[in-house]
N, C-alpha and C positions, 0 to 999 in steps of 0.2 A: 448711574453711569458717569465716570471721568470724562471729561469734553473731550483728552486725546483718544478717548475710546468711541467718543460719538463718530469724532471726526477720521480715525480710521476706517470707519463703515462707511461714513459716505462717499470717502475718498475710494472706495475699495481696493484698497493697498493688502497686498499679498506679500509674505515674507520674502525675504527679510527685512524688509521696510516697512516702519512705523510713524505714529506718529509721536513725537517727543515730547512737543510745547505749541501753546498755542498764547498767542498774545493779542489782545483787543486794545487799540488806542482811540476813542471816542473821538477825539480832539482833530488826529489825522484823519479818520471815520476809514478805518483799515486794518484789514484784520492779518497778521501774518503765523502762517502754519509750517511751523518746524518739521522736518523729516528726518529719520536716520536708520542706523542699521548696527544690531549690535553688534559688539566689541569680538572679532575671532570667527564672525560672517565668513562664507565663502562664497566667489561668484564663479561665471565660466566667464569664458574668452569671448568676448562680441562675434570675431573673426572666426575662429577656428572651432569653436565650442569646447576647449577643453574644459574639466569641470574643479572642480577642488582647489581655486586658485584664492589668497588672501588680497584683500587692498592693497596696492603699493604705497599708494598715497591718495590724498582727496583733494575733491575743489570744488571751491565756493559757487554755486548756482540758484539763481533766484526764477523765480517764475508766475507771472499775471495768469490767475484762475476765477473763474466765474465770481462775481461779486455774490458775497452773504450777506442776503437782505440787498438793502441800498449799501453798501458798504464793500470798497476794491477788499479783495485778498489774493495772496500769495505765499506761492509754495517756496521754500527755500531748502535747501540741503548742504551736504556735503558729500558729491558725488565722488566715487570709489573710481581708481585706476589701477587696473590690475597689471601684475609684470608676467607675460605669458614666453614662456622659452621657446616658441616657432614665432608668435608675433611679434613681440614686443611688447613695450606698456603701452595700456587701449585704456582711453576713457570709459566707463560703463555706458550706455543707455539707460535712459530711466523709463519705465513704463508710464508715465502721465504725461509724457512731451516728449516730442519727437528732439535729436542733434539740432544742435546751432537755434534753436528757436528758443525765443524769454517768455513763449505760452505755455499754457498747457493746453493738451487735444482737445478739452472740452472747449476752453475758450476758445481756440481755433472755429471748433463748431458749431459754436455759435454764430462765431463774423460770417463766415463762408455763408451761414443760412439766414445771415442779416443784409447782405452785401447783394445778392441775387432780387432785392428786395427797394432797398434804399445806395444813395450812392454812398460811395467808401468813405467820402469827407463828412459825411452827417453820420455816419455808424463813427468814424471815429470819435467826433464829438459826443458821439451819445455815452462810448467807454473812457472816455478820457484818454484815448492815446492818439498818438500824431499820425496822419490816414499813412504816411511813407510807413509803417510798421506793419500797419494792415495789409496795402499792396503787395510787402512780402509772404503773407499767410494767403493773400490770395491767386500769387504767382505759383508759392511752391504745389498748392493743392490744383489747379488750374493744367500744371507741367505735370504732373504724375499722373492724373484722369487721361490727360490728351498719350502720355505712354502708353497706358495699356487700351489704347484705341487698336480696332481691328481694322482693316480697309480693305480683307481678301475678299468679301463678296459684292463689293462695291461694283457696279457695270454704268451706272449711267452718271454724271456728275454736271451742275450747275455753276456757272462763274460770273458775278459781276461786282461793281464798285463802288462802295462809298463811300463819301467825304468824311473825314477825320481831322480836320482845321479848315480857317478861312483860305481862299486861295486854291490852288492846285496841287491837297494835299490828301491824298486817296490811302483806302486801303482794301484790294479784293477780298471777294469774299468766297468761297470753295463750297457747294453742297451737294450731301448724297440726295439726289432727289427720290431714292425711295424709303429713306428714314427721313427723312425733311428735314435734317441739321447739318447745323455748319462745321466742317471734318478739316477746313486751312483757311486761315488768312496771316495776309503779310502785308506789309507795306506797297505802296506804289498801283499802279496798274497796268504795266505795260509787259511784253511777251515773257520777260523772265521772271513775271509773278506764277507762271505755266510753269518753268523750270522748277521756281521754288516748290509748287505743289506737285510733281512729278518725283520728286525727290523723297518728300515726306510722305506720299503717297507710300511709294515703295518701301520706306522704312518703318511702315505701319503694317508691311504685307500685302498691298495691293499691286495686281501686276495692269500694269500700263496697257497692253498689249490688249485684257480683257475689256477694255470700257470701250463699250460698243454705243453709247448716245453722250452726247455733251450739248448745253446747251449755253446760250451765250450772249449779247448784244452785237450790233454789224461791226464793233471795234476791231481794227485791220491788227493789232497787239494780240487779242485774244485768239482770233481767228489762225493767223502765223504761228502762236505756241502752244495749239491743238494739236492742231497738222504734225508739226515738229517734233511733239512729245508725247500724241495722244495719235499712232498716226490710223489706226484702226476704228477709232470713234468717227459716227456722221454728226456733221453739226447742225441742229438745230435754231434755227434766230427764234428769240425771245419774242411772244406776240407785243407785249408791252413796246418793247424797245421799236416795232416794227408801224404802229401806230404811234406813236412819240414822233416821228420822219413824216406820216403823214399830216399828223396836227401839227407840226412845226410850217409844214409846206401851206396850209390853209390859211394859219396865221399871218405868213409872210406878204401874203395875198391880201387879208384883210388891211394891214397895214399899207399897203404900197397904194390899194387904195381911197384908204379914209381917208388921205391927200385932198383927194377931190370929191369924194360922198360924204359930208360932213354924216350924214345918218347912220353912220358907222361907227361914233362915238361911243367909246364905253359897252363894246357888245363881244368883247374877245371871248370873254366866258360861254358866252351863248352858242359858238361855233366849235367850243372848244369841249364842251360837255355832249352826252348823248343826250338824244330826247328825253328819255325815260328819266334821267337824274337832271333836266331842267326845274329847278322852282316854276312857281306860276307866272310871274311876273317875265323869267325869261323867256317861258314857252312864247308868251303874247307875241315877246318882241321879237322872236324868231320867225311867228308867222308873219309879222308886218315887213319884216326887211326878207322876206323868202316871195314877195307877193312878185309874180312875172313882171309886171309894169316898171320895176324899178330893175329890172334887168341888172342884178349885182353878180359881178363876177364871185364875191367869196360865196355867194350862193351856188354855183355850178361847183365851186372847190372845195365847199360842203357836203353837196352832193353825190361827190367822187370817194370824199372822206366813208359817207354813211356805205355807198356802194362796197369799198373796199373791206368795210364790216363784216359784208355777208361771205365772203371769202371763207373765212371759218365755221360757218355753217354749212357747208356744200359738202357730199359727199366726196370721197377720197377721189372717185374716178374721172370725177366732175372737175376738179379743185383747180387743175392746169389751163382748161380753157377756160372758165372764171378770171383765171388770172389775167392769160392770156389778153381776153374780150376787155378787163379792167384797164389791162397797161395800154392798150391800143386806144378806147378813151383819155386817158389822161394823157399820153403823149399828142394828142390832136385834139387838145384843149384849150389851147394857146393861153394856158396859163403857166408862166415860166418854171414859180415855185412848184408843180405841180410836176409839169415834164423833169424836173432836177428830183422829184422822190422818186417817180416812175423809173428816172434809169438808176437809182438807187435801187430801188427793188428789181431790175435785171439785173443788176450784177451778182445779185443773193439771192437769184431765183432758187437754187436748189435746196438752201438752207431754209428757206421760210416755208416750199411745197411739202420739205421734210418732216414740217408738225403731225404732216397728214398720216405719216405714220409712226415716229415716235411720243406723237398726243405730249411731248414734255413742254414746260415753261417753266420759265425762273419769277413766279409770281407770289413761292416761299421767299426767296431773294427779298421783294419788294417788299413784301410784309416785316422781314425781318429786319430788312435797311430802315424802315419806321420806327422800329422797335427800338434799335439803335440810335438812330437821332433823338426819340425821346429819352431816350438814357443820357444822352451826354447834354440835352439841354435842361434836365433835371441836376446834373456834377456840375453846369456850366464849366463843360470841356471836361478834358481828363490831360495832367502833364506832360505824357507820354503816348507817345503811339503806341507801345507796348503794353500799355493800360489799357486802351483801348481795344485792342486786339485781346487781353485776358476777360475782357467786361462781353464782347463778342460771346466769345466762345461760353461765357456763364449765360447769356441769353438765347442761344441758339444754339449752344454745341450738345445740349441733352448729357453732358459729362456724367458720367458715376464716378464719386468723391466717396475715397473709401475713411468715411469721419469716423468717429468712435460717438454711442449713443450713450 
């Protein structure tokens, strides 16, 4: 068997494309594969399909294909431009690479299934190309999965924010919380990151009107561009985000007065964790700074802390005087930090009582904002927000990438 006959089979090249020539330079360690198409070919029209149409003329086109062996190769041709009497002269498409790309689909599918994996700057090192060439294989495949997204059965949605540089530099994050992926992110975090997802929402097919639960952090941005664009959804508050307020308040506490209890040294952790995920060493030192005689106030703001815990174990019918009985302790607590969560949580009374019955939380959110930071602390960063937002949606958006195997 001739190699251009080996390498038509594996190429699986259909007429009237062949293979011509193939050339090995040891030296460069790269193999380059000729294509063409014989003499009086006829093609159709990209556009319009007509059929029986000759080359107008051709042009020169190269293209990066899966290495043979350890060794780069590439496809190279002389692609056909037909002159069509409704279109005009149309460059052909070639069946091994999509328009405007200098890959070929297989090596596209490769990166795409290396990329999800490793970050973009070490897969480009790994093929020898500059990672800015990859980011476009990963943008185009990225844009075309999130197209044929559907959004018309969507009813319940999650939204919160992570950091994407140093500084005050965010990007929300949009998910369906009953397929548990991420369906929009954009830049920023404030109420017109609502509009931007309200927009795309709809243009994926989903109607606004039908999302009946949203859930959220107490951020007065998120909450105002529910309302505004989502005006049919009840809002749920995040249980995370809603203890975050209570262990900031206990904290404040601890601080204000390690001042004057030096035995309050180094025990943030301690009040800051629950019992059950204490180590041993801090259980001890819980019970010694918990002992009544030392009468600690972060102790009674711990207390309030663990109490407010049980909030979510109470049944539905229960859940309101629970709260109730809770907010009435901490505001006659005479612990300041403490009355300043308590009327944080009146003012969101209805959003937090509401878990009780749409049971939702953005705790895929959390999980996936981890996942996220460890991505970009493995890229150490990504150039672009927009890198960042397509590395998203490959770790979280569940896409189907239509590759060729």
């Amino acid at each position: 068997m001739k190699d251009t006959d080996l390498f038509q089979l594996a190429l699986g090249l259909t007429p009237p494309w062949e293979v011509v020539s193939c050339e090995f330079d040891p030296q460069q360690k790269r193999l380059d594969i000729r294509l063409g198409f014989p003499r009086g070919s006829m093609f159709a029209c990209p556009e319009c399909g007509q059929m029986g149409l000759k080359a107008h003329d051709t042009v020169e086109k190269t293209w990066r294909h899966l290495n043979f062996f350890q060794h780069e190769a590439y496809l190279s041709a002389k692609v056909p431009r037909v002159g069509c009497g409704k279109c005009g002269a149309k460059l052909l498409p070639v069946p091994w690479a999509r328009p405007g790309s200098g890959f070929t689909l297989l090596f596209e599918a490769m990166i795409m299934t290396l990329v999800k994996a490793m970050p973009v700057k070490t897969v480009a090192a790994y093929v020898g190309e500059h990672d800015t060439r990859l980011w476009r294989i990963v943008h185009h495949y990225v844009d075309q999965a999130r197209e044929r997204a559907d959004f018309s059965e969507i009813t319940r949605f999650g939204v919160d924010e992570t950091a994407c540089k140093r500084g005050h530099n965010y990007v929300s994050l949009f998910v369906d919380l009953e397929d548990r992926k991420v369906i929009f992110a954009t830049e920023g975090k404030d109420s017109s990151t609502v509009e931007c997802f309200k927009q795309d929402f709809s243009a994926h097919g989903g109607c606004p009107e039908r999302v009946e639960e949203a859930c959220c952090d107490m951020s007065q941005a998120f909450i105002g561009g529910i309302r505004e664009h989502f005006p049919k959804a009840q809002i749920t508050f995040d249980k995370f985000h809603i203890m975050k307020i209570i262990n900031e308040a206990v904290d404040e506490v601890r601080r204000v007065e390690q001042r004057d209890r030096p035995e309050l040294s180094k025990s943030r952790h301690v009040w800051l964790k629950n019992p059950v995920n204490l180590k041993a060493s801090q259980a001890e030192r819980l019970k010694e700074l918990s002992l009544p005689k030392l009468n600690l106030k972060t102790t009674r703001a711990y207390h309030l802390k663990l109490n407010f815990q049980e909030l979510f174990t109470q049944p539905v019918e229960q859940s309101e005087a629970f709260l109730k009985k809770w907010y009435f302790w901490a505001t006659h607590s005479r612990l300041e930090p403490m009355k300043k969560a308590a009327a944080t949580i009146k003012r969101h009374w209805n959003g937090i009582l509401r878990w009780f019955t749409s049971g939702i939380s953005n705790g895929i959110l959390e999980g996936l904002n981890s996942l996220v930071q460890s991505a970009k602390s493995r890229a150490r960063g990504y150039r672009s927000t927009r890198n960042l937002i397509a590395m998203i949606y490959l770790i979280g958006g569940r896409l189907k990438f239509a590759l060729p195997t």
